[in-house]
C-alpha positions as CSV (number, residue, x, y, z in Angstrom):
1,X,-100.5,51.8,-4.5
2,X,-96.9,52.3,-4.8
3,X,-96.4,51.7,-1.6
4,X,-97.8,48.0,-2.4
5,X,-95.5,47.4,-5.2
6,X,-92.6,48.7,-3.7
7,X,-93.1,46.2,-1.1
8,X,-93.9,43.3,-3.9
9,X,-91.1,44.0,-5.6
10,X,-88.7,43.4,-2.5
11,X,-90.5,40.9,-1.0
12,X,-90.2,39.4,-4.6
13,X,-86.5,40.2,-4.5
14,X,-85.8,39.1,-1.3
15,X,-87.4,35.0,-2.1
16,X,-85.1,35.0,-5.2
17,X,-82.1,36.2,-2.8
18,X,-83.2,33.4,-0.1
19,X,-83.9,30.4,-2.8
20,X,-80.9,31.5,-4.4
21,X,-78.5,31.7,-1.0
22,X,-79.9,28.2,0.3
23,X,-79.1,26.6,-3.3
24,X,-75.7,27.8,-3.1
25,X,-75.1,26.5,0.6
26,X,-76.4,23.3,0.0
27,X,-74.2,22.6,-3.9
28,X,-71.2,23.9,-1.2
29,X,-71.6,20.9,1.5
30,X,-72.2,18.3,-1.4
31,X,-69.3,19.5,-3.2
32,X,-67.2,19.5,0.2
33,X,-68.7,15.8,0.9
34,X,-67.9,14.6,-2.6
35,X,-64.3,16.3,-2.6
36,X,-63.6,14.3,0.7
37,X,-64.9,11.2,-0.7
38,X,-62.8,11.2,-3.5
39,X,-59.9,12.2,-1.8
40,X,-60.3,8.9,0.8
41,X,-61.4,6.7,-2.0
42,X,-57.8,7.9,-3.7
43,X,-56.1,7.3,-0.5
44,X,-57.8,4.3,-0.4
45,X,-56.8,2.4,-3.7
46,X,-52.9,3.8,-3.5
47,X,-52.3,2.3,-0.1
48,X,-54.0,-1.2,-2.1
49,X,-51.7,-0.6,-5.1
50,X,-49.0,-1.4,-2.3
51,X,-50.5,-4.3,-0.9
52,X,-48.6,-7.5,-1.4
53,X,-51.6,-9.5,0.2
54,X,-55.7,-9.3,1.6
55,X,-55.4,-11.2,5.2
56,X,-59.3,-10.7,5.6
57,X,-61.9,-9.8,3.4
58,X,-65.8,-9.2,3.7
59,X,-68.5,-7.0,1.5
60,X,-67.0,-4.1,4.1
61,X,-64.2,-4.0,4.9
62,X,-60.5,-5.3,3.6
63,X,-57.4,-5.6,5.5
64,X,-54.1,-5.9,3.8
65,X,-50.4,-6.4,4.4
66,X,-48.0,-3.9,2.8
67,X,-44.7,-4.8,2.5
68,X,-41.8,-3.2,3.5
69,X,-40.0,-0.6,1.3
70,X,-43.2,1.0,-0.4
71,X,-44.0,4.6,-0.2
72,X,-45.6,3.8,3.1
73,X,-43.7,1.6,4.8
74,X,-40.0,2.2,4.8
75,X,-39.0,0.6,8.4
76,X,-41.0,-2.1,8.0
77,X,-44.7,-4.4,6.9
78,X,-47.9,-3.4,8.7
79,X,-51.6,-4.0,8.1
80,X,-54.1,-1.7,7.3
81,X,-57.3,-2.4,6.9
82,X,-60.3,0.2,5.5
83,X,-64.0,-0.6,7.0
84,X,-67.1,1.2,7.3
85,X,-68.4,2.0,10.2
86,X,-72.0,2.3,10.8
87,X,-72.4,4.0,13.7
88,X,-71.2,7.2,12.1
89,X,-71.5,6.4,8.4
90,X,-67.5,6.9,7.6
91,X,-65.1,4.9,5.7
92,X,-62.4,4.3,8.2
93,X,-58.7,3.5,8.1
94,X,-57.0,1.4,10.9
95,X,-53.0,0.5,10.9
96,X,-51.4,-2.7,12.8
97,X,-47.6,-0.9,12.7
98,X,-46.1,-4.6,13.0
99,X,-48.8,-6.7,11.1
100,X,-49.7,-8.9,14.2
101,X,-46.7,-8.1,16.4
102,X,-46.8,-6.7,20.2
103,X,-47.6,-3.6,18.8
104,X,-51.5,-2.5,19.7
105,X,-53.4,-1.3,16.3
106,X,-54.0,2.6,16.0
107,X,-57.4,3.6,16.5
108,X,-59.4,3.3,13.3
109,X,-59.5,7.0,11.4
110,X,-61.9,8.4,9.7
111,X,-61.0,8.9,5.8
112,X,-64.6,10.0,4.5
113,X,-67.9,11.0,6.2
114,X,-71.6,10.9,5.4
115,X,-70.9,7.4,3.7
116,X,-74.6,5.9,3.0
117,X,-76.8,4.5,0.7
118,X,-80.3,5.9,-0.1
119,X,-82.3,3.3,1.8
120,X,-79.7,4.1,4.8
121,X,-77.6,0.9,4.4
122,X,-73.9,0.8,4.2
123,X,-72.3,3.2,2.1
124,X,-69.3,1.1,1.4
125,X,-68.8,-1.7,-0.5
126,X,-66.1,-4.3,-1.3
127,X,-65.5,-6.7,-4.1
128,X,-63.1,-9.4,-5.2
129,X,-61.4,-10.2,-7.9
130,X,-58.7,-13.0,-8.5
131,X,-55.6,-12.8,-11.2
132,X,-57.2,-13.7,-14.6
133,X,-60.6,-11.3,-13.4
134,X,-63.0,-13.2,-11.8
135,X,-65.1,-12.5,-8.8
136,X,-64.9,-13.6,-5.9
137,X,-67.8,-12.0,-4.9
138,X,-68.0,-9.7,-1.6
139,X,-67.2,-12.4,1.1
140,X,-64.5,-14.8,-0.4
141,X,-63.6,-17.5,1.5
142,X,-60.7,-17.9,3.6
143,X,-58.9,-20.0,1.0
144,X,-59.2,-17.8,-1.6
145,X,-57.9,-14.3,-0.2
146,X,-54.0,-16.1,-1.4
147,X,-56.1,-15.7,-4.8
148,X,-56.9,-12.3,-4.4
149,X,-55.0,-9.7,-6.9
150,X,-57.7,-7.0,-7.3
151,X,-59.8,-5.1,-5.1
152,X,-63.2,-3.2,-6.1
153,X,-64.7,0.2,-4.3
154,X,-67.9,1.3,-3.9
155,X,-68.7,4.5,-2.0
156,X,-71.7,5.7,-1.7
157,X,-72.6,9.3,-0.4
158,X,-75.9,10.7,0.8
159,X,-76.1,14.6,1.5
160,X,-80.0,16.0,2.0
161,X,-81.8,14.7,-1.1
162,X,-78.3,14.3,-3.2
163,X,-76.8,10.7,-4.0
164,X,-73.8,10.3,-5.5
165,X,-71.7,7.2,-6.3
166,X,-68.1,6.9,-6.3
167,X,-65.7,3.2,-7.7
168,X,-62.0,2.6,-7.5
169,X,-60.4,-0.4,-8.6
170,X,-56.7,-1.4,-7.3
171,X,-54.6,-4.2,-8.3
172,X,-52.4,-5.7,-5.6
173,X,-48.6,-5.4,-6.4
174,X,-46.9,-8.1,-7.8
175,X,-50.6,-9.9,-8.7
């Protein structure tokens, strides 16, 4: 008889030690997915902050020119532009060092992983916005990206059964 509730009590012991260590590793992979997330959503809307202009613009991706003299372009203007690639479900970042010039784009770098929605669509989201605050909607025309002087995030994250949803909102310098 004690022998039987000896082993109860461990057996007892050893679930709430199990539930408890599984719960803790999977709050620590959200957390590390959100803290990424964040941290390439931030990267995102400073780089935008520097933009003097959008050269193309759809629901997923955005690319920009950034002038020369800012924080991240000393020598001289490039392109960047931020996309989402679906393939891997990452936000990813993709430099033209001479906006155009003989010079071959980077590779386009991941900024943040396990980008999705719920219903597995994209996990990133663009929208438009001209000087006085109205949309332009996700796909502006090619006419109006000279009208374009803010920029809306959406970043969506899906890790196991946890959602989360992340915004940013950049003005373009000078707009």
């Amino acid at each position: 008889l004690a022998l039987s509730m000896f082993a109860l009590t461990v057996g007892g012991i050893y679930a709430f030690v199990a539930t408890g260590n599984r719960s803790a590793r999977v709050t620590n992979n959200f957390l590390q997915s959100q803290a990424q997330v964040r941290a390439g959503l931030d990267n995102m809307v400073d780089e935008i902050r520097w933009a003097q202009s959008v050269t193309a613009a759809s629901a997923t991706s955005v690319t920009l020119l950034i002038p020369q003299n800012t924080p991240f372009s000393a020598a001289s203007p490039y392109t960047v532009t931020f996309g989402y690639d679906s393939t891997t479900d990452t936000v990813t970042r993709q430099v033209d060092p001479d906006a155009g010039g003989p010079i071959t784009p980077g590779p386009a770098e991941p900024l943040a992983y396990s980008v999705v929605r719920e219903d597995g669509s994209d996990g990133l989201a663009f929208e438009y916005f001209d000087a006085v605050g109205t949309s332009l909607g996700s796909a502006p025309d090619d006419d109006e990206f000279a009208t374009i002087a803010r920029v809306r995030m959406t970043v969506t994250t899906l890790r196991g059964d946890i959602h989360r949803v992340f915004a940013g909102d950049a003005a373009l310098r000078a707009r």
